[in-house]
Residue, then its C-alpha position, 0 to 999 in steps of 0.5 A: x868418379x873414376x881415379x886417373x891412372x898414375x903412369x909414373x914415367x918422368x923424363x929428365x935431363x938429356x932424355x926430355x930434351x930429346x922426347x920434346x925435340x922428336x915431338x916436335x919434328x917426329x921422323x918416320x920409316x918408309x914402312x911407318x909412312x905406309x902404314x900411316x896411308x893404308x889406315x887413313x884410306x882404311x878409314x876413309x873406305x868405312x865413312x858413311 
């Protein structure tokens, strides 16, 4: 069986606070936000 892979971050303090926050309300570009369309029509294009 495969060993897991030990990525080593920890976030602590006021670093995990603020990574749980953006999780839980994560923001995006105008750029991101197309990016995010032109793959699902992307992958919606090669459906079978």
């Amino acid at each position: 069986m495969a060993k897991p892979i030990d990525l080593g971050l920890t976030l602590e303090g006021e670093d995990a606070r603020c990574f749980h926050e953006y999780m839980e309300r994560p923001t995006y570009t105008d750029a991101a936000r197309e990016l995010i369309r032109s793959a699902a029509h992307e992958a919606q294009n090669r459906r079978l």
